[in-house]
N, C-alpha and C positions, 0 to 999 in steps of 0.2 A: 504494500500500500504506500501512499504516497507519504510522504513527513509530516505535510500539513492538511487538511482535508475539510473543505469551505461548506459550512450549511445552509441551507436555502433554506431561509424565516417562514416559509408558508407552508413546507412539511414538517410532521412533530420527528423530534431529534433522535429519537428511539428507532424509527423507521427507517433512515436515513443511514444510520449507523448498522441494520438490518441489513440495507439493499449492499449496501459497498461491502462487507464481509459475506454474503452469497454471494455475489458475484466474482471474489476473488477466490473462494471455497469451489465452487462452481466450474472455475474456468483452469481450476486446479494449479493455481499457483500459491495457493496454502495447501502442502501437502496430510494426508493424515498423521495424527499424532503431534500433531502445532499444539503450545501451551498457547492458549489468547488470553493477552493480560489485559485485563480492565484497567488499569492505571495507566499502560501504554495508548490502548485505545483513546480516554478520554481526555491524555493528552493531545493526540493527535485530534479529537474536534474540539478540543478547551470546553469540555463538558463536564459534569456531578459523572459518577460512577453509575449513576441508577438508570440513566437511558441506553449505559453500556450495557448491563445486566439485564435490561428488558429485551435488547436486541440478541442478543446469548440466547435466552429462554426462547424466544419463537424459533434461533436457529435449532435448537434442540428439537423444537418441535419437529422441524423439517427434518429431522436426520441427518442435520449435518454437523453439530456438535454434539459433546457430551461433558453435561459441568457432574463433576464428583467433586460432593462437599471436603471443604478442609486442600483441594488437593487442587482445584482449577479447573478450567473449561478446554478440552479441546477437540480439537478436531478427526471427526470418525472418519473410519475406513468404507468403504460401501459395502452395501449390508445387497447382496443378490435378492435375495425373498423382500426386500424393501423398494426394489427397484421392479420387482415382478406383478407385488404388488399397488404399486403407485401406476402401470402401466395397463392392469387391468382395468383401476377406479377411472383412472382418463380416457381407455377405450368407453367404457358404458358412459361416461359424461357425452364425448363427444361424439359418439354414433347418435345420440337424440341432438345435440345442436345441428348438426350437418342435415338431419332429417329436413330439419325445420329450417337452417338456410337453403333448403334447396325447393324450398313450397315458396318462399317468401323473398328468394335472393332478387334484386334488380341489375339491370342492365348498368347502371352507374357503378355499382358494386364489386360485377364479375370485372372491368376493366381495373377497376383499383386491385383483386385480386392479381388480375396477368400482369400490370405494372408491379406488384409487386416479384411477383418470377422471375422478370426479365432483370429485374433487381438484382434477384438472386443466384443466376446466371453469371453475372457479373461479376459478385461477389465470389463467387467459386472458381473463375476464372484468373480473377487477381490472388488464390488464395488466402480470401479476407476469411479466417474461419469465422471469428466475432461478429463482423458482419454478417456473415451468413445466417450464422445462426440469430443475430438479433431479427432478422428479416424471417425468418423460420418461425419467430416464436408470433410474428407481428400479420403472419399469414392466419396462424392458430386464432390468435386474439380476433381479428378481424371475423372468424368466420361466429363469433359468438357475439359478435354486435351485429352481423346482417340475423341471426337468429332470435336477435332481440332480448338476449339471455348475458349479459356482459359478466353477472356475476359469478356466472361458471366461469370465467377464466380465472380468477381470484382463486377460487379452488382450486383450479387445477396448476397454477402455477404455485400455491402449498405443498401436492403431492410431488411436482414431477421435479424438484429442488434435486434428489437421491439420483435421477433418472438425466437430467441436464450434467451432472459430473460423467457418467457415462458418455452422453454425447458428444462431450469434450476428448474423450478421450478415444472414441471410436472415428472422429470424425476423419476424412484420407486413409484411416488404415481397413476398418467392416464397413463403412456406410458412407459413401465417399459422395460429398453433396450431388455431384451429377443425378446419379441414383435417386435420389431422395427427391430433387427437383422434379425429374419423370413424376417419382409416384403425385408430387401436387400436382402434376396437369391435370393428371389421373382424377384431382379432386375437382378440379376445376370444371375438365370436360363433364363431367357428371354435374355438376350447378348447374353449367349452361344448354344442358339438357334437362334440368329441373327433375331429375330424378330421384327421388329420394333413396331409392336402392341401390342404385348406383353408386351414388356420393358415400353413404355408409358403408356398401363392400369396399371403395376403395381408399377409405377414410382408416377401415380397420386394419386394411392389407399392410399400409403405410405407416401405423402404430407399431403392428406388429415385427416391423425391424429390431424395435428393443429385444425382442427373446433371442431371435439369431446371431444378436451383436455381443451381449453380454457375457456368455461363456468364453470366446476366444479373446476376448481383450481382458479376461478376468484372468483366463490363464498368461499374456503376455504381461500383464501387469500385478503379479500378485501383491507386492506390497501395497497397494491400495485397495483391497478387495479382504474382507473378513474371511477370517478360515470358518471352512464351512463344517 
């Protein structure tokens, strides 16, 4: 993280403190087994300890930390059956939004979707992974406002915290954006077909990467993977 780390007055400072340690957790440049010090952090935004420790506790939530009392907070290894599981609850989420964007999608919509691809073509092309994947995540998001359901993404970006360290780590080696791109055409063609069956088979097919990707990068990477 950076030395010094500026807060924007109109998010509360707990939250703030939340995004920037998932995201370095995330992008796996805090590897597991990090001691994270609350006194380091809340130097680094010149903040009380107590919006440090409420950003701790949600990461915990997410599976990506673990505070033991007396001893510190740090940072877990990835847990497969947490990743299996985060991956099931976000199929069954979004097999019902995708239904529903695809009864209700407009024609203003699917272009901002294919503007978004060509985006992400780009990104893959330069390989921008970060990009990419920010652009991956703003496809996702996107199709849960044409569904009129925004607050499913909320959720699902709670569960898939486990499942994003994954993707980081899979990304050029199992699941290499090209790949991934096709399968959202995949989603796409199916909106602009207004399909609803459509869109869900190949909403799930596209999920479904996480089971095929997780054993061999679990094996290439054990020290970040729980023994099982």
């Amino acid at each position: 993280m950076n030395d010094k780390l500026i807060l924007n007055n109109a998010i509360p400072v707990n939250q703030q403190i939340y995004r920037v340690l998932r995201a370095s957790i995330v992008e796996c440049s805090i590897p597991p087994g990090t001691l994270l010090s609350e006194k380091e952090i809340s130097s680094q935004f010149n903040v009380s300890r107590q919006p440090v420790r409420e950003a701790f506790i949600k990461l915990a939530e997410n599976g990506l930390v673990r505070i033991l009392p007396q001893r510190g907070t740090f940072v877990c290894k990835i847990s497969e059956k947490r990743v299996a599981d985060g991956r099931f609850i976000r199929e069954a989420i979004e097999s019902s939004i995708i239904r529903k964007a695809a009864e209700q999608v407009t024609d203003a919509q699917l272009l901002m979707l294919e503007h978004n691809l060509k985006r992400q073509a780009l990104a893959a092309e330069n390989n921008q992974s970060a990009e990419f994947l920010m652009l991956d995540d703003e496809f996702h998001h996107q199709l849960t406002v044409i569904a009129g359901c925004e607050l499913a993404w909320e959720t699902i970006e709670n569960i898939k915290a486990v499942m994003d360290r994954v993707r980081y780590l899979t990304l050029s080696e199992v699941s290499p954006p090209k790949e991934l791109i096709v399968q959202h055409y995949r989603i796409l063609e199916a909106l602009q077909q207004r399909d609803p069956d459509a869109a869900e088979n190949a909403i799930q097919q596209h999920l479904e990467e996480m089971i095929y990707s997780v054993k061999p990068i679990a094996e290439s990477h054990q020290e970040w993977f729980e023994d099982v």
